[in-house]
ZAMARGU-4260 file (C-alpha; in steps of 0.2 Angstrom, whole numbers, plus 5000, padded with zeros to 4 digits):
<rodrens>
0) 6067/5764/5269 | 6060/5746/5278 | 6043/5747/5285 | 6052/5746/5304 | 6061/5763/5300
5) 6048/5769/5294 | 6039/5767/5309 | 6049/5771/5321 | 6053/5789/5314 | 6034/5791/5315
10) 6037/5787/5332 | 6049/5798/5335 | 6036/5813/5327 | 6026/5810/5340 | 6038/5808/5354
15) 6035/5790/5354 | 6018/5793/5357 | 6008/5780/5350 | 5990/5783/5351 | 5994/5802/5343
20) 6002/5793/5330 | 5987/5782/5329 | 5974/5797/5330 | 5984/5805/5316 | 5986/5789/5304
25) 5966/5787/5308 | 5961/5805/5303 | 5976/5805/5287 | 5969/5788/5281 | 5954/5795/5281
30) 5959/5810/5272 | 5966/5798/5259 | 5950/5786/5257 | 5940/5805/5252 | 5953/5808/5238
35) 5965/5819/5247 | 5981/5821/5239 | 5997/5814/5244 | 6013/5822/5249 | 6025/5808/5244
40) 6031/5810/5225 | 6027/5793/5218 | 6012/5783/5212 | 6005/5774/5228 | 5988/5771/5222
45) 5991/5751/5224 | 5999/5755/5242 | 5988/5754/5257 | 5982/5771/5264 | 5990/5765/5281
50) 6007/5764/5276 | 6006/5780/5266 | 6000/5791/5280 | 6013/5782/5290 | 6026/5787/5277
55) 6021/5806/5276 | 6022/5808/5296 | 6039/5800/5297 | 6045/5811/5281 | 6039/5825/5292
60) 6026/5829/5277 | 6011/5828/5289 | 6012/5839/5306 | 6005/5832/5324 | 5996/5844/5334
65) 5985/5840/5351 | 5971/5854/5349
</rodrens>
């Protein structure tokens, strides 16, 4: 999948709200850099955490909440 698809079906997992989606990249990318796992199912350690939180919000892996 492109980076733009990508993108906009993160979008879309926030109702194309951007600043949640930017909260939850902030807050999975940082998850990431503290050793979390991730959800995708191939080696991304020479991937940035950016696109790979990106990637598990638009794959539906990561859920959005407002709390």
């Amino acid at each position: 999948m492109r980076l733009e698809q990508i993108n906009s079906e993160a979008l879309k997992a926030t109702n194309n709200n951007r600043y949640l989606l930017a909260t939850a990249v902030a807050k999975r990318v940082t998850q990431l850099l503290n050793g979390a796992d991730t959800y995708l199912d191939r080696d991304v350690t020479k991937e940035e955490p950016t696109n790979v939180a990106i990637e598990e919000i638009a794959k539906g892996h990561i859920t959005i909440s407002i709390d």
